[in-house]
C-alpha positions in Angstrom: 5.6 11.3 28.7 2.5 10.0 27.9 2.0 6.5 29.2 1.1 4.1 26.5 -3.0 2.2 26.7 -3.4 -1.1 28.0 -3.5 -4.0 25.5 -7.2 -4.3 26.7 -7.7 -1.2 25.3 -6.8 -2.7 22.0 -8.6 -5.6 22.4 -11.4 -3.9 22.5 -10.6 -2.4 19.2 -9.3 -5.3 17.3 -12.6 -7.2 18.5 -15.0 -4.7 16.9 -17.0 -5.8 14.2 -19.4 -3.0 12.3 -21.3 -2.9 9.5 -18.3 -0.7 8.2 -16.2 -4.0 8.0 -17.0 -5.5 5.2 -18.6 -2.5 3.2 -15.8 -2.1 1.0 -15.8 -5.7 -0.2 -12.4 -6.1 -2.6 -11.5 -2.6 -3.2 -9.9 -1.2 0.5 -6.2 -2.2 0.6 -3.0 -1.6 2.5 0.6 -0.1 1.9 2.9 -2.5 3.8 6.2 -0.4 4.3 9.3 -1.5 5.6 8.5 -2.1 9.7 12.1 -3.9 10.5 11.7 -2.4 14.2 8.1 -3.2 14.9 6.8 -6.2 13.0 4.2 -6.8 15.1 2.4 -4.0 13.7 1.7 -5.4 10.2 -0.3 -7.8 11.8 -2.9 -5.3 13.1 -4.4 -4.5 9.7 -5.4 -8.3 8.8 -7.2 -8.8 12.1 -10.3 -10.7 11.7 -12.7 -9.1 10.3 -10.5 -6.3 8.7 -12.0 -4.6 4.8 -8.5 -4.8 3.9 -8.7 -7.3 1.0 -5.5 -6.8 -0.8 -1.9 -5.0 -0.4 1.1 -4.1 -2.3 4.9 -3.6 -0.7 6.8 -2.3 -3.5 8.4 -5.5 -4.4 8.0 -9.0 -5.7 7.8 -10.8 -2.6 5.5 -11.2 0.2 5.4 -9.2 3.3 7.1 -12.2 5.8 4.2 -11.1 8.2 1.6 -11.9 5.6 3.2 -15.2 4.3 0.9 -17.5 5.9 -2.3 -15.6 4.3 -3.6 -17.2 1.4 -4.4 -15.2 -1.8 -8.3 -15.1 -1.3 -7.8 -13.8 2.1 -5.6 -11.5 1.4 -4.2 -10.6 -1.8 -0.6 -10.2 -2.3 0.1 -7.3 -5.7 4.0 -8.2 -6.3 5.1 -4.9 -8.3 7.9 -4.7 -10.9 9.4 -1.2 -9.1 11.9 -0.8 -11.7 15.0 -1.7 -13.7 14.6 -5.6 -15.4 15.9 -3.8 -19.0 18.8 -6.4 -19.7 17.6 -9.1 -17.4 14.6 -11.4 -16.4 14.7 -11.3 -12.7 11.4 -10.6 -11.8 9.6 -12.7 -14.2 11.9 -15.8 -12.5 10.9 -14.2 -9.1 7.6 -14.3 -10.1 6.9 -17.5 -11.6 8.3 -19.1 -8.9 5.8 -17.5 -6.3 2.7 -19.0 -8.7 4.7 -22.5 -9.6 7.9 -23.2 -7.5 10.1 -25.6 -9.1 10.4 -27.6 -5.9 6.7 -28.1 -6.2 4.0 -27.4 -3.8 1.7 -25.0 -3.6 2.2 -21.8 -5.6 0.5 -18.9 -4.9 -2.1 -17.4 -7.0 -1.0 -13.9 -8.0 -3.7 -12.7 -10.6 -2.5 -8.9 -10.7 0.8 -6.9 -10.6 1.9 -3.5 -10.7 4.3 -2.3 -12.9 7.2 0.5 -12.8 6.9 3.2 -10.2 6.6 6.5 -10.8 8.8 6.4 -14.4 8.9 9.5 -15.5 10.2 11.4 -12.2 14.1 10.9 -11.3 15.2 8.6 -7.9 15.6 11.4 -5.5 11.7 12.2 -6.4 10.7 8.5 -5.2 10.9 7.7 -9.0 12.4 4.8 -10.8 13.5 7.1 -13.2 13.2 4.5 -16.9 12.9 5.7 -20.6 9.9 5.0 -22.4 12.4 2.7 -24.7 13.8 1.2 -21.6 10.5 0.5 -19.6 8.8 -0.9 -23.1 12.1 -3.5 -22.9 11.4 -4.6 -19.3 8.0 -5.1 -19.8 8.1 -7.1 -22.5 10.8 -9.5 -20.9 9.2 -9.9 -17.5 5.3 -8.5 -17.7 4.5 -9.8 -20.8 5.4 -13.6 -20.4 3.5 -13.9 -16.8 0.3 -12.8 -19.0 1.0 -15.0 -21.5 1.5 -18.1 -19.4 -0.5 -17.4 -16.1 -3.2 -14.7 -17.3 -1.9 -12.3 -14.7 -3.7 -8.7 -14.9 -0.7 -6.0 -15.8 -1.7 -2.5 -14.5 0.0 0.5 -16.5 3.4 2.2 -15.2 2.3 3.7 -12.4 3.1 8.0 -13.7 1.7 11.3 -12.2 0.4 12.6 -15.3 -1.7 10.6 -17.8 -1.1 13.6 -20.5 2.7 14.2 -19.7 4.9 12.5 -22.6 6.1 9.5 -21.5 3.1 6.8 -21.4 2.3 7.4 -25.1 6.4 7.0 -26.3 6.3 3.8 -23.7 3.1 2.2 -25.2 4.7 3.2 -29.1 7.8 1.3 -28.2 6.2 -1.3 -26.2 4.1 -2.2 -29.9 7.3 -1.9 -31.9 8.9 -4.2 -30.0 5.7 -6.8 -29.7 5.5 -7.2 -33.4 3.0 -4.1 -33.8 0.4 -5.7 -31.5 -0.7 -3.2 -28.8 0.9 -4.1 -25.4 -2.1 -4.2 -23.3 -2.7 -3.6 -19.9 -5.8 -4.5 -17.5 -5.9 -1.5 -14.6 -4.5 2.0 -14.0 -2.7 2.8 -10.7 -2.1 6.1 -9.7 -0.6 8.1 -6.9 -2.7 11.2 -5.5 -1.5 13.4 -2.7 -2.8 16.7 -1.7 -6.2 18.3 -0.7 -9.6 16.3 -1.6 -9.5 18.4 -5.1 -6.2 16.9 -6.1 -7.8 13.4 -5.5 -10.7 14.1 -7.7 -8.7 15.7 -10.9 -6.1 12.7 -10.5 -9.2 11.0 -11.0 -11.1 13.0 -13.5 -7.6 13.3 -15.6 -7.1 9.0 -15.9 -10.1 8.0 -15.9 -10.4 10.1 -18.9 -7.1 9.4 -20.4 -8.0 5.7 -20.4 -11.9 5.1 -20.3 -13.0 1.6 -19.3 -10.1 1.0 -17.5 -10.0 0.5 -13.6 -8.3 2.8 -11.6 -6.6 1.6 -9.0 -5.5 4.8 -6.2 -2.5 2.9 -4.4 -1.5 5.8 -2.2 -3.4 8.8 -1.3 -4.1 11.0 1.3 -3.3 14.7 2.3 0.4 15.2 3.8 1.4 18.0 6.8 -1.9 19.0 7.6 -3.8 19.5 11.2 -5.6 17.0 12.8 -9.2 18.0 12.2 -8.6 18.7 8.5 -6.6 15.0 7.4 -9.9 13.3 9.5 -11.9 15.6 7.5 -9.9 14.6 3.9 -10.0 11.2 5.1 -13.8 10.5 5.3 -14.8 12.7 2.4 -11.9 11.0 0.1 -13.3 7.4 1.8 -16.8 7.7 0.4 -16.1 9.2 -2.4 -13.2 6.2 -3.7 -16.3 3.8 -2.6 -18.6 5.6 -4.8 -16.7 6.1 -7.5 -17.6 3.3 -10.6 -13.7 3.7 -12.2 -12.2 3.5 -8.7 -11.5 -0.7 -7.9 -9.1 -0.5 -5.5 -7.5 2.2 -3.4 -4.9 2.1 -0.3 -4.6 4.7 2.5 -0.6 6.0 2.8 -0.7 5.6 6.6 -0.2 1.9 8.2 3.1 3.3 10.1 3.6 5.0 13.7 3.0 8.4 13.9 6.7 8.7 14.6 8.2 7.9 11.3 5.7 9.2 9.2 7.2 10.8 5.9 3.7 12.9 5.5 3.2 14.1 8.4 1.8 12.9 11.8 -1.6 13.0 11.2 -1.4 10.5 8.5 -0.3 7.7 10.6 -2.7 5.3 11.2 -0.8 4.3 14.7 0.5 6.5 17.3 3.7 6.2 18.8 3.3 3.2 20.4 1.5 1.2 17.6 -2.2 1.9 18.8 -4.8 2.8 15.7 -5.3 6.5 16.0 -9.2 7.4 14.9 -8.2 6.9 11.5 -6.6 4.2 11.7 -9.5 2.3 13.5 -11.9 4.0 10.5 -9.8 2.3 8.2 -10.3 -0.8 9.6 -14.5 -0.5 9.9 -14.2 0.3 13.6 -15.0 3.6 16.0 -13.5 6.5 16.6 -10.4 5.6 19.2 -9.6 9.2 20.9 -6.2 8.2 20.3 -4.0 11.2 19.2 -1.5 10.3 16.3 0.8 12.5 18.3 0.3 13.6 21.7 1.6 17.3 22.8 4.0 15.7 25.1 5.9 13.0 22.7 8.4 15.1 20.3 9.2 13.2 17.1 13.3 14.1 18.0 14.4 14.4 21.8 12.2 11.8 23.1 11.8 9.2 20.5 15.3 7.7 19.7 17.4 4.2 19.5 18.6 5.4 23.0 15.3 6.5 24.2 12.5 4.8 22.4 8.6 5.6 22.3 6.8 4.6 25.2 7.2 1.2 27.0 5.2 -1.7 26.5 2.3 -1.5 24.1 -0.7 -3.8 22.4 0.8 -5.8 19.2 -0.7 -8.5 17.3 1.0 -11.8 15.6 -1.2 -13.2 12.5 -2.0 -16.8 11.8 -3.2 -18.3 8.6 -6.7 -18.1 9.5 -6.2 -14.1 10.5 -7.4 -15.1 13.9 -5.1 -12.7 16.3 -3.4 -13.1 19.5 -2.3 -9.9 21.5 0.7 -10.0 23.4 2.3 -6.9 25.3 6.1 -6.3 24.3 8.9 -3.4 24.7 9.0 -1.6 21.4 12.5 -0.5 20.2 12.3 2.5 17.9 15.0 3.2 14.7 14.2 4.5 11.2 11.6 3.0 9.1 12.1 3.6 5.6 9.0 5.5 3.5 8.9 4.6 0.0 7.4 7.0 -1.8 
């Protein structure tokens, strides 16, 4: 087995600071997936000094890691994932994060993501809602925080612009808002597959909805050899902080190699929660040498409840001023749930 790297080794890493770091100003942000068996880990991708500016989780609430981070230093994107026909759950949810009834501070959500993936069915990663139903939901729990609080909506979230259900969703969406258009302030999409996929996704919304931001919240390019995902992943990089539609984009990756749905390469962390090369790209920093999964650690035999990754490896905890201690712990491995 391979042993894992001293926590100097990540200090080292979490202490750089290039000119990389604060390149992307607002646009670089992070997919925080469920991490119940290595929380630590969120905390490596707001260390100080990170590009990460923003992140989404697929739910209303806060990442509990993040909780102490103020908007302005890093921007929490509550998204409506589905569902909310018959009820008002999420607009309650909501409100209560910007004004809680039992006073205080609130917190000052300016954008939110609505509906993912509508128009393919659950077992695709879809939240699988009619046009009709969607248009309902939105209009009982988007509609009212835009209203009130001026939050930015972006569109359901679909894979094709020009596939039939945006244009029955925006119809009924009018019908049921007294014939005024139900408008919407950014375009997120999905885009998965080789660096051509990522420009026609592109290319195909950005004309479908010209003026609009895009927003890319997960990309990259799944099951695919080391050298070629590094090779997709600084091509796609320069090109979403080039691009003049593109205003925010997020890397499908802040997971250990281990339990990576797209393959291991992907990962941003290897089995023991140190930033593979991408990984430490992502975060302005050098190249790290570290393998996302090394010859001799096998994603089944080795890695288990019973027999987990590695032993002790570098972790991080946040504070509110993103100012991070390293501590060294033993990391337990299980399933970490992918939402796609």
């Amino acid at each position: 087995m391979r042993k894992a790297s001293s926590w100097l080794a990540l200090v080292g890493v979490l202490a750089t600071t290039t000119a990389g770091a604060d390149a992307s100003g607002k646009r670089r942000g992070h997919v925080s997936v469920g991490n119940k068996d290595w929380p630590e880990d969120d905390a490596i991708w707001v260390r100080e000094n990170s590009p990460i500016s923003w992140y989404h989780n697929f739910h209303w609430n806060v990442t509990a890691t993040y909780a102490s981070l103020p908007q302005d230093q890093l921007e929490f994107v509550p998204t409506m994932w589905g569902g909310g026909v018959n009820d008002t759950e999420f607009l309650a949810n909501v409100t209560e994060l910007i004004r809680p009834a039992g006073g205080g501070d609130g917190r000052a959500i300016t954008h939110i993501m609505a509906f993912n993936m509508p128009d393919q069915p659950y077992e695709y990663g879809g939240s699988q809602m009619a046009p009709a139903d969607a248009a309902r939901a939105w209009m009982r729990n988007l509609l009212p925080l835009r209203e009130e609080f001026g939050v930015k909506i972006g569109l359901p979230l679909v894979g094709d612009p020009r596939g039939g259900w945006v244009d029955p969703f925006l119809r009924n969406c009018s019908e049921l808002n007294e014939g005024k258009d139900c408008e919407f302030d950014f375009v997120p999409l999905h885009a998965f597959g080789h660096f051509g996929v990522l420009k026609d996704q592109i290319g195909k919304f950005a004309s479908a909805f010209p003026g609009k931001p895009l927003w890319v919240v997960e990309y990259g390019y799944p099951d695919q050899n080391l050298s070629t995902t590094q090779q997709y992943f600084n091509e796609s990089l320069a090109y979403l902080e080039g691009h003049e539609a593109v205003e925010r984009y997020s890397w499908f990756g802040a997971f250990r190699s281990t339990v990576s749905n797209v393959g291991p390469n992907m990962a941003m962390l290897d089995p023991w929660g140190n930033l593979t090369d991408i990984g430490s790209w992502y975060l302005g920093g050098e190249a790290t040498g570290t393998p996302a999964m090394p010859n001799d650690v096998p994603r089944t035999d080795l890695c288990s409840v019973e027999n987990p990754c590695g032993g002790k490896n570098a972790a991080a905890t946040v504070t509110g001023t993103r100012d991070l201690t390293l501590w060294s712990g033993i990391a337990a491995f299980g399933l970490l749930l992918v939402l796609v």
